[in-house]
KETI-582232 format. One record per atom (N, C-alpha, C, CB): residue in one letter; z, y, x. Coordinates in steps of 0.1 Angstrom, whole numbers, padded with zeros to 4 digits, always signed. Glycine has a CB too. Layout:
BEGIN
AZYX...
% end
This chain:
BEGIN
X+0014+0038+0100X+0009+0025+0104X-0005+0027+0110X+0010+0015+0092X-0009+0020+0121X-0021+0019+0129X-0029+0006+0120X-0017+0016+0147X-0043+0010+0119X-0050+0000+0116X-0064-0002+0128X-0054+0003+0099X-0066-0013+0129X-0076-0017+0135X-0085-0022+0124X-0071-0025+0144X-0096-0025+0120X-0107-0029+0113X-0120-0032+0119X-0110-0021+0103X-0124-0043+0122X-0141-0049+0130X-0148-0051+0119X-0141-0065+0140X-0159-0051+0117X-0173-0057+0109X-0170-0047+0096X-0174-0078+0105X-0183-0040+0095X-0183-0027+0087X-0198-0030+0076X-0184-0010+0100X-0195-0040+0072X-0208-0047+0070X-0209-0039+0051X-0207-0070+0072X-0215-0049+0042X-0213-0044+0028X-0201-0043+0019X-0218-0050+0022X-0190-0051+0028X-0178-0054+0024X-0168-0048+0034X-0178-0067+0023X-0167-0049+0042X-0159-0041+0049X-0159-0024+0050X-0161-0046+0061X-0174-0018+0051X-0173-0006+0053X-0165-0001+0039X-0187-0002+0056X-0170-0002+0029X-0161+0006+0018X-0143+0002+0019X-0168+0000+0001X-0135-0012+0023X-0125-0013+0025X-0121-0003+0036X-0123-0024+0024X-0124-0002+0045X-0122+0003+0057X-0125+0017+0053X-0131-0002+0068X-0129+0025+0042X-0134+0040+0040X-0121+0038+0027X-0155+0044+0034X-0115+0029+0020X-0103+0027+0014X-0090+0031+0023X-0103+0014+0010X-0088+0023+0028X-0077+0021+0040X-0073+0038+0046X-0085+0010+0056X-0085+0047+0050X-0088+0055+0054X-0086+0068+0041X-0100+0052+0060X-0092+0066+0036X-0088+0075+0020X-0071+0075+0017X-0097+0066+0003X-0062+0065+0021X-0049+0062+0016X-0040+0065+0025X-0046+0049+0013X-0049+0075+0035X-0039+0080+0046X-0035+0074+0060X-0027+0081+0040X-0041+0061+0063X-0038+0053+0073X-0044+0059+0086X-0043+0040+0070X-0041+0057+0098X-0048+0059+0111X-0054+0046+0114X-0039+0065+0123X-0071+0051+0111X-0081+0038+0114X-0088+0035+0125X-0090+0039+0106X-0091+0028+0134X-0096+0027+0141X-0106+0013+0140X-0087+0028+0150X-0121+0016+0141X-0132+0013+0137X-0140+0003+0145X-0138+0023+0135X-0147-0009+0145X-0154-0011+0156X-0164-0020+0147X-0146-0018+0170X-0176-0016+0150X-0192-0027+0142X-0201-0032+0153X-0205-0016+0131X-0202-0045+0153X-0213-0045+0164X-0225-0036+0171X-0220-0054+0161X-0232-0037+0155X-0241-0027+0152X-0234-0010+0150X-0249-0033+0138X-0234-0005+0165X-0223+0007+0163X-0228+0021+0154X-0218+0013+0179X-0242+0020+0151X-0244+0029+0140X-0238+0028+0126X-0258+0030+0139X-0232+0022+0119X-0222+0017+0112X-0210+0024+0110X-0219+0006+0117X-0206+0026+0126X-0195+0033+0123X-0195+0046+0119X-0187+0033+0132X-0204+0054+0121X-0206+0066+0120X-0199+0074+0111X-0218+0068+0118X-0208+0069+0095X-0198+0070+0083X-0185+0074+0083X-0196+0060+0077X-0180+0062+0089X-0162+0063+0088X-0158+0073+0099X-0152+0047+0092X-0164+0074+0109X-0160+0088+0121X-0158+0100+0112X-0175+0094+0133X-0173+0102+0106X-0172+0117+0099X-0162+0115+0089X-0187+0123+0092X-0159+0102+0082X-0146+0105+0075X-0130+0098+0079X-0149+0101+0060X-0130+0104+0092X-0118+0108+0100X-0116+0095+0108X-0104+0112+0091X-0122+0087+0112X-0119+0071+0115X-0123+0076+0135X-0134+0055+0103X-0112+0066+0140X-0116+0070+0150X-0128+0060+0157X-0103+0071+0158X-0134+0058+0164X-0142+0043+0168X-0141+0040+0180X-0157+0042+0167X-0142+0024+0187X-0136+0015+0198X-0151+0014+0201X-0124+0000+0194X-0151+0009+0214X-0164+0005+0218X-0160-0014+0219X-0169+0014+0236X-0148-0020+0214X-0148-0029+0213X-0136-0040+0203X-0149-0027+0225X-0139-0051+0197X-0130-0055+0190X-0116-0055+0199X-0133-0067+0183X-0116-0055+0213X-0100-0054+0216X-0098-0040+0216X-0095-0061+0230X-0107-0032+0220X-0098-0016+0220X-0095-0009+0204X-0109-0003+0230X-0099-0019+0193X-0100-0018+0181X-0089-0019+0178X-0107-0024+0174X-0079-0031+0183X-0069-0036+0184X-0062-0032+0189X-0068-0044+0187X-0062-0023+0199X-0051-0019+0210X-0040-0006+0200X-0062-0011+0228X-0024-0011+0198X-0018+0000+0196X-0018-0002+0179X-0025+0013+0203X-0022-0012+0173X-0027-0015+0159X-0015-0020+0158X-0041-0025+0156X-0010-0017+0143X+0000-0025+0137X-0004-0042+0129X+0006-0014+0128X-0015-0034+0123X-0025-0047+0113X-0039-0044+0116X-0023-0046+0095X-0050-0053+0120X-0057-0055+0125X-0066-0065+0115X-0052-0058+0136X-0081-0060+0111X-0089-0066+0099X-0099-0068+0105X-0093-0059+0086X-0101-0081+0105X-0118-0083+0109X-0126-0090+0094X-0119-0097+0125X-0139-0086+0092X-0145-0089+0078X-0160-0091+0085X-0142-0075+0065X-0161-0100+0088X-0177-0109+0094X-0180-0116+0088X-0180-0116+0106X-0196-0123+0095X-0202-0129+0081X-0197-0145+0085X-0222-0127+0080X-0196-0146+0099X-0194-0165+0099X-0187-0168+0110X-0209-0174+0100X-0180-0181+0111X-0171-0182+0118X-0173-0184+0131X-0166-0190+0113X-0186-0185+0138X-0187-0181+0153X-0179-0168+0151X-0203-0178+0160X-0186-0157+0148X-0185-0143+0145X-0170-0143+0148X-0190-0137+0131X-0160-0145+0145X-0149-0147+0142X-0141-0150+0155X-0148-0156+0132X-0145-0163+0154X-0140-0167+0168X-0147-0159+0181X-0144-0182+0170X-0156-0149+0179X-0161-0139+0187X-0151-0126+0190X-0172-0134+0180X-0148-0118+0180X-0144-0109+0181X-0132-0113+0178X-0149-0100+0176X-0126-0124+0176X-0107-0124+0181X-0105-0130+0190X-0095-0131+0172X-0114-0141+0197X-0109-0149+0209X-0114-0146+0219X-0109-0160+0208X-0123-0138+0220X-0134-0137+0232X-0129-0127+0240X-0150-0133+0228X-0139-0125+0250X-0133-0115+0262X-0126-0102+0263X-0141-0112+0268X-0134-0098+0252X-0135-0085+0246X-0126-0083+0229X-0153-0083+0245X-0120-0096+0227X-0112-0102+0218X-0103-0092+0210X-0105-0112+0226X-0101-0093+0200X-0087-0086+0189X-0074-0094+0197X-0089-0092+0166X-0075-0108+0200X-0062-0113+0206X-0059-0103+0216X-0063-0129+0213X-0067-0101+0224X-0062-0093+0237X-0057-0083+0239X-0068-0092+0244X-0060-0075+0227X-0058-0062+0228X-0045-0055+0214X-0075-0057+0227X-0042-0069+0206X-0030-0069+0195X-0015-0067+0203X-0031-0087+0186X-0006-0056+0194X+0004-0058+0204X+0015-0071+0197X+0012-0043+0207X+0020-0074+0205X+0033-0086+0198X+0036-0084+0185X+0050-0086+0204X+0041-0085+0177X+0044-0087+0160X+0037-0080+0149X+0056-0083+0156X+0021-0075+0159X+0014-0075+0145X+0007-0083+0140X+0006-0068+0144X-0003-0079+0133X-0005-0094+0121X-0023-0089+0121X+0007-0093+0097X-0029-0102+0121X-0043-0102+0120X-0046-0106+0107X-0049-0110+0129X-0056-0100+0099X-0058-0102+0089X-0076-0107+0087X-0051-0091+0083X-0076-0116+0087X-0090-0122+0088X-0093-0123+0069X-0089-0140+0097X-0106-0112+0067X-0109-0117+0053X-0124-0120+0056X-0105-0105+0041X-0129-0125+0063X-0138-0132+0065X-0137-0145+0059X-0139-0132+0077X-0153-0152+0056X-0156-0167+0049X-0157-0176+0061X-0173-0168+0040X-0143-0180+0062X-0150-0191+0074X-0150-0206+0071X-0141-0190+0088X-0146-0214+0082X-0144-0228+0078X-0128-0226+0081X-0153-0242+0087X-0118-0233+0070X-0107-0230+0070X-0097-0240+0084X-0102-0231+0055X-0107-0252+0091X-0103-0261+0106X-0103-0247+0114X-0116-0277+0113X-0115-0243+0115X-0114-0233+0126X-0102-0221+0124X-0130-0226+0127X-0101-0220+0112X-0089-0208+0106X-0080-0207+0113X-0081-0211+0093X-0073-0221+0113X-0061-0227+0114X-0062-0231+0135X-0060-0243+0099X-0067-0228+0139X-0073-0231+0150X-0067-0222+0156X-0086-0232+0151X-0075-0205+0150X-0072-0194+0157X-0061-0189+0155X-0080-0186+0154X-0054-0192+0143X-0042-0188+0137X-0034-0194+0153X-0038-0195+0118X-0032-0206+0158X-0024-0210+0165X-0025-0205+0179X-0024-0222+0163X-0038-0201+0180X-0039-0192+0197X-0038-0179+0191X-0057-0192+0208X-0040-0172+0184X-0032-0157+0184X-0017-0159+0182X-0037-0146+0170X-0008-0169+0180X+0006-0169+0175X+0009-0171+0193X+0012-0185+0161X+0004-0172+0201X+0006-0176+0216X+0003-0159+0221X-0007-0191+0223X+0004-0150+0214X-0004-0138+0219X+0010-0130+0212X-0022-0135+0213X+0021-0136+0202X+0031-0131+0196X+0020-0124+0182X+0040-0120+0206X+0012-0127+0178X+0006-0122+0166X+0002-0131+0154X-0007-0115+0171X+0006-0133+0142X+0003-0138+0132X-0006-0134+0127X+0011-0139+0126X-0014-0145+0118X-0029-0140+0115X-0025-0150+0100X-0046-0146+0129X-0033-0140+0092X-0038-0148+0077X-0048-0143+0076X-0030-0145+0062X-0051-0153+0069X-0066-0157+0063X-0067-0150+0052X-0070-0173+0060X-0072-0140+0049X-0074-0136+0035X-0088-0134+0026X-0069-0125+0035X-0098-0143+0026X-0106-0141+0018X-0109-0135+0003X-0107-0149+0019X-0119-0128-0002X-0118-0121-0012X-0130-0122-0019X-0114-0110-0009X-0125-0121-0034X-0138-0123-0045X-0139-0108-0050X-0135-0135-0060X-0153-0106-0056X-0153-0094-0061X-0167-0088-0057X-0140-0087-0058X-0170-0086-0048X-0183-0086-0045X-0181-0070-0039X-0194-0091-0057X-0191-0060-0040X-0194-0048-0031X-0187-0041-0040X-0209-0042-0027X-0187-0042-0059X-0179-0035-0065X-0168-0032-0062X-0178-0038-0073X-0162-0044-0061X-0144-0048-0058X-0142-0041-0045X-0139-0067-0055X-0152-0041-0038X-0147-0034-0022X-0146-0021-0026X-0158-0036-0009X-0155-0019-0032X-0154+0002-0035X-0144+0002-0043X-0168+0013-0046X-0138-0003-0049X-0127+0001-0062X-0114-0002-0059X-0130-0008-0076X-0114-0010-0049X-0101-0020-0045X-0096-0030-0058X-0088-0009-0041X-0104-0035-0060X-0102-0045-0072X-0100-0060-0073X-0113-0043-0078X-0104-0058-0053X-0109-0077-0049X-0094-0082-0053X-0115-0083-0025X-0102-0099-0059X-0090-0105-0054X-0088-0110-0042X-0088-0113-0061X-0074-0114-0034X-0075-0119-0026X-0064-0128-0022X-0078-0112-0019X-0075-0142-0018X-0065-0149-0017X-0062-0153-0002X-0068-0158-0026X-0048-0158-0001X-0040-0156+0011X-0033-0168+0018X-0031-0147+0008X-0041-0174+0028X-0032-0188+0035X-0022-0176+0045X-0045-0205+0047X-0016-0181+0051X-0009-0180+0061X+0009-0180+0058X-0014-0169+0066X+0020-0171+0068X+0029-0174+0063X+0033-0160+0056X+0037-0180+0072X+0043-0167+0047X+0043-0157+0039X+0052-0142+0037X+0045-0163+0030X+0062-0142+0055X+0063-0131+0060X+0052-0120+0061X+0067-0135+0068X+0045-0130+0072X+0036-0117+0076X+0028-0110+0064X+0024-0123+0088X+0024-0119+0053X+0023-0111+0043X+0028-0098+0033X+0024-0117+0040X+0041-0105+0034X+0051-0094+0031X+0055-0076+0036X+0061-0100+0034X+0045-0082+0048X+0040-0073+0056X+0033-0060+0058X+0035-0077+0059X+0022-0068+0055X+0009-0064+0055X+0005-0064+0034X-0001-0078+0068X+0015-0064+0028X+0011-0064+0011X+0011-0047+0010X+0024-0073-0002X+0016-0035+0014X+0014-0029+0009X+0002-0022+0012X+0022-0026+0008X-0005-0021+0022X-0020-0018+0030X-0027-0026+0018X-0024-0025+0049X-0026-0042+0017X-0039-0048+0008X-0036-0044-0006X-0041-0065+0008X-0029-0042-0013X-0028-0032-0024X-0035-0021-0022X-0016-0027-0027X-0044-0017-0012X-0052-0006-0016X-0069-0009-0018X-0049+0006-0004X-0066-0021-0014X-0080-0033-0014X-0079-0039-0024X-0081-0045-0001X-0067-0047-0030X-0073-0058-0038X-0062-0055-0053X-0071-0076-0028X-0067-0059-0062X-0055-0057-0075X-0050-0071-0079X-0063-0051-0091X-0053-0081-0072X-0047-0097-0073X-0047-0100-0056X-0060-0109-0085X-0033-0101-0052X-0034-0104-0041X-0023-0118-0047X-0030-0091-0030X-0027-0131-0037X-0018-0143-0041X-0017-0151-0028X-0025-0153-0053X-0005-0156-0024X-0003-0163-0012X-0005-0179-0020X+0015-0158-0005X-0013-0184-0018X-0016-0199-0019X-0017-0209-0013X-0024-0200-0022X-0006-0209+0002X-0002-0216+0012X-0005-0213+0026X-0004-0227+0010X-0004-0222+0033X-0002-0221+0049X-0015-0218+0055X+0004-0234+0056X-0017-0218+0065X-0029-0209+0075X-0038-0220+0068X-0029-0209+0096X-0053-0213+0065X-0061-0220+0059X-0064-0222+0044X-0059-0229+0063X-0053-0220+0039X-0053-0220+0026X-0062-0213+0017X-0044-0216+0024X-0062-0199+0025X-0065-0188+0014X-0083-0193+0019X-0056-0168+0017X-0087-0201+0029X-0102-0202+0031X-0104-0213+0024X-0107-0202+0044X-0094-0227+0022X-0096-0238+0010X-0102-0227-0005X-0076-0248+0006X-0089-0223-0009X-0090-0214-0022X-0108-0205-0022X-0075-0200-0019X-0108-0201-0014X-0121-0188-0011X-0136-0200-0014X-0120-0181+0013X-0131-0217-0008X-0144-0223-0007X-0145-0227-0024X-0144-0237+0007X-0136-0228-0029X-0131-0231-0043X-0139-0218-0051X-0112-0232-0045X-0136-0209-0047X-0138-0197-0058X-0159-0198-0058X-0128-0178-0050X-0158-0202-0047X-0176-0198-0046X-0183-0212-0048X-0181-0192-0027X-0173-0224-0050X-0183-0232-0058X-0184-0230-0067X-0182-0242-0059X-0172-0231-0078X-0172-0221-0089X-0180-0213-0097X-0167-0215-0086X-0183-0203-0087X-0196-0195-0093X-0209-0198-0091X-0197-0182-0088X-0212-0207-0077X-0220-0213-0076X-0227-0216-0090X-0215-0222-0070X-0218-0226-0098X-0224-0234-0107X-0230-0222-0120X-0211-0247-0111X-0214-0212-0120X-0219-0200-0132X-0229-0191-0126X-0207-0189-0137X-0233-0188-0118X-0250-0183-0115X-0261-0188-0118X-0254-0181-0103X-0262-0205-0118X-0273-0210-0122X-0273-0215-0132X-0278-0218-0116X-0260-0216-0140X-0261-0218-0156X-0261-0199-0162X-0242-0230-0163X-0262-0192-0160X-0264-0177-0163X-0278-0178-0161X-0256-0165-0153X-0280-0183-0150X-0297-0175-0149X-0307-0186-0156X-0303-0173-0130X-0303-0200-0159X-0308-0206-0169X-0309-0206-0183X-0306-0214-0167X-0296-0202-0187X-0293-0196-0206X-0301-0183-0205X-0273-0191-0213X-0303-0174-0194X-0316-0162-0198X-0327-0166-0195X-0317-0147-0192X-0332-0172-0191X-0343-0181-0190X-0346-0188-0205X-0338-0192-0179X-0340-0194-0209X-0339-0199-0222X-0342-0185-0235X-0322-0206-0223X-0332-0182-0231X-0333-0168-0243X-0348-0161-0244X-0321-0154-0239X-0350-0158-0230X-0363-0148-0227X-0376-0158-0234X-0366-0144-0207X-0375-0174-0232X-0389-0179-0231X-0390-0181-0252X-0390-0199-0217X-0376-0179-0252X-0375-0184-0272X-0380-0163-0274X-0349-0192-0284X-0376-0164-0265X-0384-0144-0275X-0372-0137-0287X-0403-0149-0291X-0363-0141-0279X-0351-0137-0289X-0345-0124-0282X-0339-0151-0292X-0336-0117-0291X-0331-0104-0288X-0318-0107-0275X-0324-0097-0304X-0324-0104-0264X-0315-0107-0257X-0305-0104-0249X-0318-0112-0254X-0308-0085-0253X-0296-0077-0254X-0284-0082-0265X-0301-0063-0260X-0288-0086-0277X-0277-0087-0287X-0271-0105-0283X-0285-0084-0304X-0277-0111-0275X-0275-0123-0274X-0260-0124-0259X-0291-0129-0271X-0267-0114-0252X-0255-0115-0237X-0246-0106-0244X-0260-0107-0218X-0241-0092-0256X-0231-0095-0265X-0223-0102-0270X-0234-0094-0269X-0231-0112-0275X-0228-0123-0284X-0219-0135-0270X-0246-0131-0293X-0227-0136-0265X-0220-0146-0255X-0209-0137-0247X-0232-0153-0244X-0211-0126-0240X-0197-0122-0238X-0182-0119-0247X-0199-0112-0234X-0187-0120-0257X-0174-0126-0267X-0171-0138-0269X-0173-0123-0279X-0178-0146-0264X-0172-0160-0267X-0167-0168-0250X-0187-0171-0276X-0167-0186-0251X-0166-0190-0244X-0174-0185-0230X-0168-0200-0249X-0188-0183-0231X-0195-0185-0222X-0193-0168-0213X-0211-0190-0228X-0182-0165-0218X-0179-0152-0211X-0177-0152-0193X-0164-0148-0218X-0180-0140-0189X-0181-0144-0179X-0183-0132-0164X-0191-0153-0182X-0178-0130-0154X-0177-0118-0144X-0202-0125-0140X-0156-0120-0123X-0203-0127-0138X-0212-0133-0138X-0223-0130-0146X-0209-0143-0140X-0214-0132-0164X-0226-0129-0173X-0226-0111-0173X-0222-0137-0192X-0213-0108-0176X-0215-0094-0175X-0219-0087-0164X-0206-0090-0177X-0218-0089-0149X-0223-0082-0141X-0239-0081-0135X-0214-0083-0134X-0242-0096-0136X-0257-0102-0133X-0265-0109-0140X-0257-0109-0124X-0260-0108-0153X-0272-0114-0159X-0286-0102-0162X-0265-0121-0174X-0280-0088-0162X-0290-0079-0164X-0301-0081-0151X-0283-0064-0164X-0297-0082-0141X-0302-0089-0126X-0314-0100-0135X-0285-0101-0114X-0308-0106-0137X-0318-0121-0140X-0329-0116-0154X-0303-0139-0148X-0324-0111-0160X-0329-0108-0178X-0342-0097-0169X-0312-0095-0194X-0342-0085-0158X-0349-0077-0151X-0359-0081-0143X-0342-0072-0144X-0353-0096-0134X-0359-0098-0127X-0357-0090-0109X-0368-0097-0136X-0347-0084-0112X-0348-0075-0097X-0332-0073-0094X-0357-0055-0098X-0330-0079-0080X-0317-0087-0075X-0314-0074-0066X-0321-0105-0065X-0307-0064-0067X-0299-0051-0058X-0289-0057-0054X-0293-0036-0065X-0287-0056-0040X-0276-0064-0030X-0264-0065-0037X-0272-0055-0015X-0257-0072-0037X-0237-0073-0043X-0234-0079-0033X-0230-0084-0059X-0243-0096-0033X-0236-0103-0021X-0247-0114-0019X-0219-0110-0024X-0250-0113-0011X-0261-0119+0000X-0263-0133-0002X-0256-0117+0017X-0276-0137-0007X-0274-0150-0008X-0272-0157+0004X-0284-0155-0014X-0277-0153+0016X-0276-0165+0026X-0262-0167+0029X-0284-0162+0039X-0254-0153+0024X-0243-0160+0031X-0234-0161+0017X-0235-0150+0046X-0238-0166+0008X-0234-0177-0005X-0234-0190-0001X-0244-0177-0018X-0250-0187+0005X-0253-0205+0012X-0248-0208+0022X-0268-0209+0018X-0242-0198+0032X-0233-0202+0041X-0221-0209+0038X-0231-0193+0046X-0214-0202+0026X-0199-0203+0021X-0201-0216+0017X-0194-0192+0010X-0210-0221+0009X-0212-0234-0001X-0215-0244+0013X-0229-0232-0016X-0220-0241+0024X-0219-0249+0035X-0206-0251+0038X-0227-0245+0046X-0198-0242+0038X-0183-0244+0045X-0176-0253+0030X-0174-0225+0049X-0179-0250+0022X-0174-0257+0009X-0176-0273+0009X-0181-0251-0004X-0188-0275+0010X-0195-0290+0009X-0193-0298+0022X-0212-0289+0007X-0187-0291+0031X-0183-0293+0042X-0173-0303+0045X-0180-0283+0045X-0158-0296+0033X-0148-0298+0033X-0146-0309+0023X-0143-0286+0033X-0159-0306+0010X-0153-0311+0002X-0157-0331+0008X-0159-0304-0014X-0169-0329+0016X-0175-0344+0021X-0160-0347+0032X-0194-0342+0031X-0152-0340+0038X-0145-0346+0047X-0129-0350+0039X-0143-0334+0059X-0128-0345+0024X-0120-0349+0016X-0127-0355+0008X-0112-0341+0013X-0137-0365+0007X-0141-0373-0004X-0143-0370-0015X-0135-0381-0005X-0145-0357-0019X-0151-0346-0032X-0167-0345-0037X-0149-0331-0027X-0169-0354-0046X-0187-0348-0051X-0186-0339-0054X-0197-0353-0061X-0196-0333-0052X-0198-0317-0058X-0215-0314-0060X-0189-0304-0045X-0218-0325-0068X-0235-0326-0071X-0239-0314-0075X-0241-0337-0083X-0232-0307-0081X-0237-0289-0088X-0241-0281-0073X-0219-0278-0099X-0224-0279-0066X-0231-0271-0055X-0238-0272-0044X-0226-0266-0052X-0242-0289-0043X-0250-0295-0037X-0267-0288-0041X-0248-0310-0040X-0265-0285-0054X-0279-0286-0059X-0283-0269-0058X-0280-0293-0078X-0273-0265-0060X-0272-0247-0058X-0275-0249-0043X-0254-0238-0062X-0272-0251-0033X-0275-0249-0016X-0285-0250-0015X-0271-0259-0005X-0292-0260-0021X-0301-0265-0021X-0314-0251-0023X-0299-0276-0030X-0314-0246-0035X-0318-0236-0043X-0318-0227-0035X-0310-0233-0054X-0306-0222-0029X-0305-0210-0018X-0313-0215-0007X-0289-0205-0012X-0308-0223+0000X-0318-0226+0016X-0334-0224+0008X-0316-0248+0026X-0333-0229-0004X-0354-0223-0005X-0358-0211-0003X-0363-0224-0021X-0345-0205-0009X-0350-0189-0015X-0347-0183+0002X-0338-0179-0033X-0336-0184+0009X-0334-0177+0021X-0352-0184+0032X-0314-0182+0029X-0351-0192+0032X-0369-0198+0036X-0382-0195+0033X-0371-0209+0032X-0378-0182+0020X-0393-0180+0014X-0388-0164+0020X-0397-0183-0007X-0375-0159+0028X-0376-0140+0029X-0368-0136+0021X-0388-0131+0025X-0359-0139+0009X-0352-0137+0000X-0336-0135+0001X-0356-0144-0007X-0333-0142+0016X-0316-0140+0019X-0308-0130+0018X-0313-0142+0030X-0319-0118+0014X-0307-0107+0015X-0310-0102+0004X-0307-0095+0026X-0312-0103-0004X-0312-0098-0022X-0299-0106-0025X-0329-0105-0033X-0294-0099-0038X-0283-0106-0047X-0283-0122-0051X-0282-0098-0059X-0271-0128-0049X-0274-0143-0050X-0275-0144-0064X-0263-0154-0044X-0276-0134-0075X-0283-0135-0087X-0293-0141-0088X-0285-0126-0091X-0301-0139-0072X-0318-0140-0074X-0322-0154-0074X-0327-0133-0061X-0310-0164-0079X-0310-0180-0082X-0318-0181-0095X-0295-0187-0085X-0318-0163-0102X-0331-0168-0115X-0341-0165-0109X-0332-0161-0132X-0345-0164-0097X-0357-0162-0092X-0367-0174-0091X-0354-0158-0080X-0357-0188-0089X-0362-0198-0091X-0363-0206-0105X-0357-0203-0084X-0358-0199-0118X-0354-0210-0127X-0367-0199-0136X-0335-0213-0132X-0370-0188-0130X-0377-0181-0135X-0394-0184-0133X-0373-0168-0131X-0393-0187-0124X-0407-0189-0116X-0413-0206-0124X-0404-0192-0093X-0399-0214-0128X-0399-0225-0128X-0403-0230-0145X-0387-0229-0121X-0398-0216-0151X-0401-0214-0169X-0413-0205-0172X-0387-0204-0179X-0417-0203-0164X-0436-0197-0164X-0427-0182-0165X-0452-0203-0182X-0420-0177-0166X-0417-0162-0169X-0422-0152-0164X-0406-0160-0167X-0421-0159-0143X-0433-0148-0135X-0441-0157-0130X-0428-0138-0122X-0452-0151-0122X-0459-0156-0116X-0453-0164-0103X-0468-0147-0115
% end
């Protein structure tokens, strides 16, 4: 099987060095073409473009940060549409807005190519490990498809309806955490300012209720004070834009991740967009006298 793969970013490059490790013939393309390099020296071939990325591909991945982006490198001149042959399948695991999803899904099906939306949780770990979950609008052929390639990416893969879906689901998973990042980075906030043991305390709470992928992976982040990339706040704040988006066009409050956006657009405004979106105790820290 031929793979095509565009945007080699924090998330894509290690899937795409997966794909490649499992024996596949890869073919590579990053805007920023120093990117690809990596994957060359480990056997990947590279396109000077998302259609020649495409060309001769059985399944075809694009993993960018936002939905121009998207509608860039599949619809544009230089396009994945144009260069896909008839009954392969596009696999978009990009954060987009799931109107536009469902948009593109219907001009690549005019090209003989089915496209799902597959968005994924898990962060840079999940990408190195193949651990993401991922969830999956589209139809559930082409899935059937394309499931044994994402078994080398994800250990929860779930079809959760029709084109768009799996980017409804995706805007769901990141409000979600939304809210458990700033209640994490406020209970260590709490702990640190009472002067309590608070090694034996994120213990204590990871056995109970307040358990959590969150408490365990980033609260050391927050308890430190020093945010090492996983996943980018600005484009948290992006996602929670596509979220609050959807949820205002289906009549949904969502005052928590209203208040979280909020939080991010400060911190991406002060230089801070590309540190871990942990760095939400950046503010609750600053805000409990903890730092300066």
């Amino acid at each position: 099987m031929r793979i095509g793969f565009v945007g080699l970013g924090t998330m894509g490059a290690p899937m795409a060095h997966r794909l490649l490790a499992a024996g596949y013939d890869v073919t590579v393309h990053n805007r920023t073409r120093s990117r690809e390099e990596p994957l060359a020296a480990a056997g990947a071939k590279r396109a000077t473009s998302p259609r020649a990325a495409a060309e001769g591909a059985d399944v075809v991945f694009t993993m960018v940060s936002d939905t121009p982006d998207v509608q860039a490198v599949v619809l544009g001149e230089n396009g994945v549409a144009l260069g896909m042959k008839k009954g392969g399948v596009l696999v978009d695991m990009s954060t987009i807005s799931p109107a536009t999803t469902r948009r593109i899904a219907t001009a690549v099906l005019e090209h003989g190519v089915d496209m799902l939306d597959a968005p994924v949780s898990g962060g840079s770990e999940g990408a190195e490990k193949g651990t993401l979950s991922i969830m999956v609008g589209g139809e559930l052929a082409a899935l059937e498809q394309v499931r044994p390639v994402l078994q080398h990416l994800g250990s929860t893969i779930t079809h959760v309806g029709s084109s768009g879906a799996g980017q409804v689901a995706k805007a769901v998973n990141q409000t979600i955490i939304a809210g458990t990042y700033a209640a994490v980075a406020e209970g260590m906030a709490l702990a640190m300012a009472a002067e309590i043991d608070v090694e034996a305390a994120l213990q204590a709470l990871g056995g109970g209720a307040a358990g959590s992928w969150v408490l365990a992976n980033r609260a050391r982040n927050m308890i430190e004070g020093s945010y090492p990339l996983g996943f980018r706040t600005r484009l948290h704040r992006k996602d929670l834009g596509i979220a609050l988006s959807a949820a205002k066009e289906l009549g949904v409050a969502m005052p928590v991740a209203a208040y979280v956006e909020q939080l991010e657009t400060s911190l991406v405004k002060r230089g801070f967009g590309d540190e871990d979106v942990s760095n939400l105790a950046r503010v609750v820290r600053e805000q409990a006298g903890l730092d300066p």
